[in-house]
C-alpha positions as CSV (number, residue, x, y, z in Angstrom):
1,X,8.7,-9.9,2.3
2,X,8.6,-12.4,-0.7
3,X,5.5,-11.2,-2.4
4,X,6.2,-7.4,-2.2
5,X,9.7,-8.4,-3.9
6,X,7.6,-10.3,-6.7
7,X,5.0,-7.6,-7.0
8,X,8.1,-4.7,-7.3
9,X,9.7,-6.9,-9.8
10,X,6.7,-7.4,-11.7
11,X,6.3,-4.1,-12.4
12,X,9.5,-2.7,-13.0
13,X,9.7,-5.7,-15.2
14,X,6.6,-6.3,-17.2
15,X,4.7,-2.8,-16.6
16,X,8.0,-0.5,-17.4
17,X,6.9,1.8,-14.1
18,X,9.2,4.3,-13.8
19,X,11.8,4.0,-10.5
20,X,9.9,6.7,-8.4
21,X,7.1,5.4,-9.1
22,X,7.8,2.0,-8.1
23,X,9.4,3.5,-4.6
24,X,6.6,5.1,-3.7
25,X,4.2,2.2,-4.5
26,X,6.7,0.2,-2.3
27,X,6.5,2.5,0.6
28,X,3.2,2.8,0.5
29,X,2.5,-1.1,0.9
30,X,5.0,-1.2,3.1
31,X,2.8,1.7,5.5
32,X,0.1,-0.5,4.8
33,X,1.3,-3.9,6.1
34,X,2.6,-2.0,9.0
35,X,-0.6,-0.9,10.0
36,X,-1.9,-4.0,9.6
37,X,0.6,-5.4,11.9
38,X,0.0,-3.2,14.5
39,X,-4.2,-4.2,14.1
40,X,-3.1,-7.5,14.1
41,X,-4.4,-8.0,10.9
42,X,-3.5,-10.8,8.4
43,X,-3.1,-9.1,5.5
44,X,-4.1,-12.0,3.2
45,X,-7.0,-12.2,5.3
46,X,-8.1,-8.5,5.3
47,X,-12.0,-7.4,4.2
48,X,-13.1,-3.8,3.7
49,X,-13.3,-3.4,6.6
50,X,-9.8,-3.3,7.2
51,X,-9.8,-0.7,4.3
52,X,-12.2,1.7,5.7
53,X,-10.4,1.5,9.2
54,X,-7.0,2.4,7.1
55,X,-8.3,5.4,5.0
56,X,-9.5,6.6,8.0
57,X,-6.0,6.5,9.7
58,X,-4.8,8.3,6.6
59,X,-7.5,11.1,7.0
60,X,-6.6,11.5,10.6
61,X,-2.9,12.0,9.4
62,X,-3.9,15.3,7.1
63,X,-3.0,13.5,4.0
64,X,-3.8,15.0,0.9
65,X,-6.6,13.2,-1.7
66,X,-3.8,13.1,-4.1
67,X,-1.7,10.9,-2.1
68,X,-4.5,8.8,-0.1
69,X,-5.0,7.9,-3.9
70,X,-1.6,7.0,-4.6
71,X,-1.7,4.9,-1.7
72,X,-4.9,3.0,-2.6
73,X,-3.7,2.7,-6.0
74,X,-0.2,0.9,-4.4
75,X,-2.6,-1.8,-2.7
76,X,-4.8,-2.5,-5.7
């Protein structure tokens, strides 16, 4: 996807994010558009909604806070 590219660059690029970090972050979109995908859900059309429904997927999973929060920060 064209825009994650442009996002990843951007912050290896102009924010300095360290490697891992920038792996992770791209991992965690990329479980995020999946899920998306499989709601059928635009994802430049998303609304909280969407969010809620997705945190809640992540709770059902037994993710830590830690990492929901990771996650969330990937997407902002």
């Amino acid at each position: 996807m064209k825009d994650l590219k442009k996002f990843l660059d951007y912050l290896n690029n102009n924010k300095n994010y360290a490697h891992n970090t920038i792996i992770n972050y791209e991992a965690d979109i990329i479980e995020f558009l999946n899920f998306l995908e499989t709601k059928k859900i635009n994802y430049l059309e998303i609304e909280y909604q969407d969010i809620k429904q997705y945190l809640k997927h992540l709770n059902n999973k037994k993710i830590s806070n830690e990492t929901i929060s990771r996650k969330i920060s990937a997407l902002r």
